[in-house]
C-alpha positions, 0 to 999 in steps of 0.5 A, spaced: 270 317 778 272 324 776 270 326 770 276 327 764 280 333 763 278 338 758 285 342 759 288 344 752 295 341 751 297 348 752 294 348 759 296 341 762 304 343 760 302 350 764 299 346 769 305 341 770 311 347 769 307 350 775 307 344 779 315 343 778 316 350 780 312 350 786 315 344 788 323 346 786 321 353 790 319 349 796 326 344 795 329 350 796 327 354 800 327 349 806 334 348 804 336 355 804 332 356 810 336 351 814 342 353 812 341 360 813 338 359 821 344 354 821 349 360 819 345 365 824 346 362 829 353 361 828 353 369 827 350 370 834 354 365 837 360 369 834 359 375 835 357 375 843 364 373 845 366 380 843 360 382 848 363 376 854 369 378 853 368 384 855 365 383 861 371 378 863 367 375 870 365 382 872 358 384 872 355 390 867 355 394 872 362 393 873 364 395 866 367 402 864 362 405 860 367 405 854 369 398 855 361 396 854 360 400 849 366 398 845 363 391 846 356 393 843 358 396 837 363 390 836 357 386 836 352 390 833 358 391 826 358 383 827 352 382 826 350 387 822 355 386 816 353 378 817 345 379 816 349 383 809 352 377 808 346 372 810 341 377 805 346 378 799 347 370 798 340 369 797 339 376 792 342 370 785 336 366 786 330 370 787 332 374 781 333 368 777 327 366 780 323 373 778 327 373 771 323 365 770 317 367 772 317 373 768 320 369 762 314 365 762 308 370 763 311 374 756 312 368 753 305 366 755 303 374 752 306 373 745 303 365 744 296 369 746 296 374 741 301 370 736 305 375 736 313 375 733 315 368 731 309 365 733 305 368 729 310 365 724 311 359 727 308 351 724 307 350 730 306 355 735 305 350 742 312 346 740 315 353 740 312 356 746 314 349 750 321 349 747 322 357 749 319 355 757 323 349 757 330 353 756 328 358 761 327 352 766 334 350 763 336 356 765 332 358 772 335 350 773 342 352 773 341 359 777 339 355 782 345 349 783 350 354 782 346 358 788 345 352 791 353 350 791 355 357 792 350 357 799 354 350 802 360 352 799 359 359 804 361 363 797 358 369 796 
């Protein structure tokens, strides 16, 4: 039988918000990563038509050196501007993310020390949970919008 937990309140509602971010930052990922190994591909598939065109049943060797390289560079700015793309869509959610985790490590800091409305506040905990679960609420909303934004093929 395991012994019983001698965490603070402070400590189990840590333990339990790192547990859900961790959680929710794996869900994500996996989404993210599906949809963006979908989109990469679908990128290199695009983009290699220039090159298959240019080659029009005729080997390389076969091709005026103009009309490889005009093949080539077209792939190279197609893929290039597409792994812009690709990175750009995942920019809001890791800034979001790091916002989230720095949120809750300044929090962390100003209840330690009691400092601003905690060293004022009845009930110091309850004000820390409040203000960690508003950056919960907002890290929350950043990634659905980013998620949507990600199936939606905005940017």
């Amino acid at each position: 039988m395991a012994a019983p937990s001698r965490q603070t309140p402070q400590e189990q509602y840590e333990h339990e918000i790192e547990a859900r971010a961790r959680r929710a930052r794996r869900d994500v990922f996996l989404m993210r990563f599906g949809v963006q190994v979908t989109w990469a591909v679908t990128l290199v598939a695009g983009a290699s038509v220039t090159l298959l065109q240019a080659l029009n049943n005729k080997g390389v060797f076969e091709q005026s050196v103009t009309t490889m390289l005009s093949a080539l560079a077209g792939f190279v700015v197609v893929i290039a501007q597409g792994t812009n793309r690709l990175l750009a869509r995942g920019a809001k959610g890791a800034t979001a993310s790091d916002r989230f985790h720095r949120g809750i490590a300044r929090e962390r800091r100003l209840l330690a020390v009691r400092h601003g409305d905690y060293a004022v506040a009845t009930d110091p905990l309850a004000l820390y949970v409040e203000r960690v679960e508003g950056l919960l609420a907002e890290d929350d909303a950043v990634a659905i919008e980013t998620t949507q934004n990600l199936l939606a093929h905005d940017t």
